[in-house]
Residue frames relative to the residue before (quaternion, step in Angstrom):
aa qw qx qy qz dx dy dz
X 1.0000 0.0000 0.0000 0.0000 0.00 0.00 0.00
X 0.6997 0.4131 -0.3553 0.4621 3.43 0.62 -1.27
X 0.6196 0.5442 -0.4010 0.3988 4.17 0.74 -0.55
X 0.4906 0.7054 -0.1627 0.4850 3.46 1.42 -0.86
X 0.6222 0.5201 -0.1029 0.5760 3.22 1.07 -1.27
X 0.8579 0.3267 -0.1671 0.3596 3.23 0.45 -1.45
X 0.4781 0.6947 -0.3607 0.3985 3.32 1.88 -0.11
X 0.5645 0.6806 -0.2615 0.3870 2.97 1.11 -1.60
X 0.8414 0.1030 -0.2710 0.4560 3.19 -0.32 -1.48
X 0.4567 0.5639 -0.6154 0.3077 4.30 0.52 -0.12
X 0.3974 0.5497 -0.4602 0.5728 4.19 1.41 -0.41
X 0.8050 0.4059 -0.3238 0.2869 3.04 -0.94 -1.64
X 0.7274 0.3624 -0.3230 0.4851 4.15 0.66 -1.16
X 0.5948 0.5257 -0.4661 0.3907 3.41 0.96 -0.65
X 0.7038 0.2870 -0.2117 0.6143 4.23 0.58 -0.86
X 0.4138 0.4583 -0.6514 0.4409 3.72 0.58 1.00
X 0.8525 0.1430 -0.2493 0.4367 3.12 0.01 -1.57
X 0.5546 0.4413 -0.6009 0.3695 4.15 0.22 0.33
X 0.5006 0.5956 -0.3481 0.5230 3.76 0.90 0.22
X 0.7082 0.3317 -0.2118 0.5862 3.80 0.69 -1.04
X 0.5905 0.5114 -0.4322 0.4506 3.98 1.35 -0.54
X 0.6387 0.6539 -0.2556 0.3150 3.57 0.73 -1.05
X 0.6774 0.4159 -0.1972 0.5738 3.22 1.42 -1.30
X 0.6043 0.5141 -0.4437 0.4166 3.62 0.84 -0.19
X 0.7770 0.4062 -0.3114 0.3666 3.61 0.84 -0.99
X 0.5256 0.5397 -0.4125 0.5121 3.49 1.91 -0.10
X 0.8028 0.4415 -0.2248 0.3318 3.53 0.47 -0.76
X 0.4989 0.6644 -0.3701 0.4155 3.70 1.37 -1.26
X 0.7693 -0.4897 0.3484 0.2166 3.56 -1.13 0.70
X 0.7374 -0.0272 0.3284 0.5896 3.02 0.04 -1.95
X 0.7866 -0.4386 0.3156 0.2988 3.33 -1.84 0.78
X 0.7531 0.3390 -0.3796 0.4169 3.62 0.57 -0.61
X 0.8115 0.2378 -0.3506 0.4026 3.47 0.75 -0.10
X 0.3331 0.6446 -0.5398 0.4268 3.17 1.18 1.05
X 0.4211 0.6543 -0.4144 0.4721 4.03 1.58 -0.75
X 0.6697 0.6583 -0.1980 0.2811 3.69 0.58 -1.40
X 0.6830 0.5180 -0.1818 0.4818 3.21 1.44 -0.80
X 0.6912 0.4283 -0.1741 0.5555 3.55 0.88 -0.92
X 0.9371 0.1311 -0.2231 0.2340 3.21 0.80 -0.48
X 0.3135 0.7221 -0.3416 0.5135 2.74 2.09 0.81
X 0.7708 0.4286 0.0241 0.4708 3.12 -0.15 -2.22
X 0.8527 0.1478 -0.2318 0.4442 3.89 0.16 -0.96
X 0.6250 0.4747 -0.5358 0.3116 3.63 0.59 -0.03
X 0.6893 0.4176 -0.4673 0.3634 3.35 1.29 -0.02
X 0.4223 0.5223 -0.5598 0.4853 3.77 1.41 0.31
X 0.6909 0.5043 -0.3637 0.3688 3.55 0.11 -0.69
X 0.5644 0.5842 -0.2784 0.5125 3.74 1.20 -0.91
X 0.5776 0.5426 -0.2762 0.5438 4.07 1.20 -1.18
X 0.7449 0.5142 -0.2724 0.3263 3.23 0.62 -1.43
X 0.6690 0.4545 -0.2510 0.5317 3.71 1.08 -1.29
X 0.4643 0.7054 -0.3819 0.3755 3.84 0.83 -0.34
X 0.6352 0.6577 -0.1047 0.3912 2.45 0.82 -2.09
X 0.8171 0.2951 -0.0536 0.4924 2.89 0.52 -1.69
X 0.3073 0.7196 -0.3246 0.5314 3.81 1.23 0.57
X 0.6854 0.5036 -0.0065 0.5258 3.25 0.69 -1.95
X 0.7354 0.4253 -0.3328 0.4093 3.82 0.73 -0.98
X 0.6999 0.6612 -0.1066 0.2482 3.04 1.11 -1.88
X 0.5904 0.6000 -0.0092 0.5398 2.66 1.64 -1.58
X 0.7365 0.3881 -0.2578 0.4905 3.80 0.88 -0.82
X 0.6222 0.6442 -0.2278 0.3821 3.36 1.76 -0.99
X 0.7111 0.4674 -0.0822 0.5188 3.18 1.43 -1.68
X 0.7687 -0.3839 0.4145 0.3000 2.82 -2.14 0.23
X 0.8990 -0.1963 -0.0653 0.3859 3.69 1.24 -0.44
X 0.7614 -0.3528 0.0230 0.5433 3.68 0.10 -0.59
X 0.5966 -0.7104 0.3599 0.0998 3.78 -0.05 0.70
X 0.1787 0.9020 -0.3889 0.0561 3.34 1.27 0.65
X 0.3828 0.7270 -0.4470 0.3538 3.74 1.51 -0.32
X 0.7303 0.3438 -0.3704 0.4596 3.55 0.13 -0.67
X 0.6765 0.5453 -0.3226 0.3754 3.71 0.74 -0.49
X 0.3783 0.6969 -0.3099 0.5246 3.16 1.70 0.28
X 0.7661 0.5626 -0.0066 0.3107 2.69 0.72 -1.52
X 0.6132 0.5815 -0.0654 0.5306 3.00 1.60 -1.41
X 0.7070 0.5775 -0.0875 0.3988 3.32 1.11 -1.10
X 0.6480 0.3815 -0.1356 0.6451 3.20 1.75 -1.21
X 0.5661 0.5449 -0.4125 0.4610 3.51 1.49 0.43
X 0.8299 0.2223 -0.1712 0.4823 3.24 0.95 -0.94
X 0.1880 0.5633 -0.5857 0.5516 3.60 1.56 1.78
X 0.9006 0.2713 -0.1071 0.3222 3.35 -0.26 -1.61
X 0.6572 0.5776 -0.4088 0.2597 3.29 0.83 -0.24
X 0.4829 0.6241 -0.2995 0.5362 3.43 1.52 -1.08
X 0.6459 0.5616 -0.3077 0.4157 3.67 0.60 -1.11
X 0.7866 0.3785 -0.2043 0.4431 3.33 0.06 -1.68
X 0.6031 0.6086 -0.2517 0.4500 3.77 1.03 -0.63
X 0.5332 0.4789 -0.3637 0.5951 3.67 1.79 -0.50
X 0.8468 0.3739 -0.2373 0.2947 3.33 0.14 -1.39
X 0.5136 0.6128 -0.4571 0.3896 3.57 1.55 0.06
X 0.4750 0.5665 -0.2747 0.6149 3.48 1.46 -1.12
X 0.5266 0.6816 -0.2731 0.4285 3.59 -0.11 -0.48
X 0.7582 0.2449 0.1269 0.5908 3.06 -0.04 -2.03
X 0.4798 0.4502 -0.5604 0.5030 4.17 0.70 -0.14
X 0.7850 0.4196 -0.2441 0.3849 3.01 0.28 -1.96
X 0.5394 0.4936 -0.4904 0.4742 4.04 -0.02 -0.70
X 0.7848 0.3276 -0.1990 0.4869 4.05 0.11 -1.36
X 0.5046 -0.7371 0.3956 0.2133 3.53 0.91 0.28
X 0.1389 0.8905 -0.4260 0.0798 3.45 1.02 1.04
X 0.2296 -0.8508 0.3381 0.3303 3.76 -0.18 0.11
X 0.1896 -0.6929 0.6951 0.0290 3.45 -1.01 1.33
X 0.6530 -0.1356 0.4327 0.6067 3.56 -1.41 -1.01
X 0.0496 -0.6300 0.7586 0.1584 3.02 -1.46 0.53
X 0.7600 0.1948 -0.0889 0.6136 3.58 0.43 -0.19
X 0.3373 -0.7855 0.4705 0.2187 3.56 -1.25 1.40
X 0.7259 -0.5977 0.1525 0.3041 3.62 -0.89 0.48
X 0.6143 -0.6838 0.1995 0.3395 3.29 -0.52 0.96
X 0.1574 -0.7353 0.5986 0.2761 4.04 -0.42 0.36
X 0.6030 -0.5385 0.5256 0.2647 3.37 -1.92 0.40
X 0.1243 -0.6685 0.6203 0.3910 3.82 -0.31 -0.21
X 0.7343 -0.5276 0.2774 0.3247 3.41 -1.38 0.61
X 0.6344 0.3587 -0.2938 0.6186 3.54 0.84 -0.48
X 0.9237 -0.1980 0.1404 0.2963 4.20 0.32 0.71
X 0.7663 0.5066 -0.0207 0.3945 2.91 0.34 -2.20
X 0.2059 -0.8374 0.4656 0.1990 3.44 -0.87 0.50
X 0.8404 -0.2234 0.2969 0.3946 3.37 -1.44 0.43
């Protein structure tokens, strides 16, 4: 029961935050902080998820379940990676993001 338990909620955070990544890369402005979402937010839903599934396989089977941990690993190699070399390749082709961060008021009105 109590492993059962502990599957569950390793699910539930794992499709929180690949849920809260998804809406970032649908919702974020511009390409560079669209990068932020996939490889922030869902590799750690995706990282819950293979646990998860670690925990089941492993409690189910004959012993400890190391396939998904494969997996996991070559996730959190390549993602960081591929996530430079898009940035990279925005920035080389000249993609447009913010080029400049947003202006502040000083306190008495006037801006920046």
């Amino acid at each position: 029961m109590l492993i059962e338990t502990l599957i569950a909620l390793l699910l539930l955070l794992g499709a929180g935050f690949t849920l809260v990544g998804s809406i970032g890369l649908a919702r974020l402005p511009d390409l560079f902080m669209r990068l932020h979402g996939p490889t922030k937010a869902t590799t750690l839903g995706v990282g819950g998820t293979l646990l998860a599934s670690v925990m089941h396989f492993s409690a189910a089977g004959e012993g400890v379940s190391l396939h998904e941990l494969l997996v996991a690993l070559f996730l959190f190699i390549t993602a960081p990676i591929s996530a430079y070399l898009l940035a990279r390749t925005a920035l080389h082709l000249g993609a447009p993001g913010r080029a400049e961060p947003p202006r502040r008021p000083y306190h008495d009105g006037r801006e920046e």
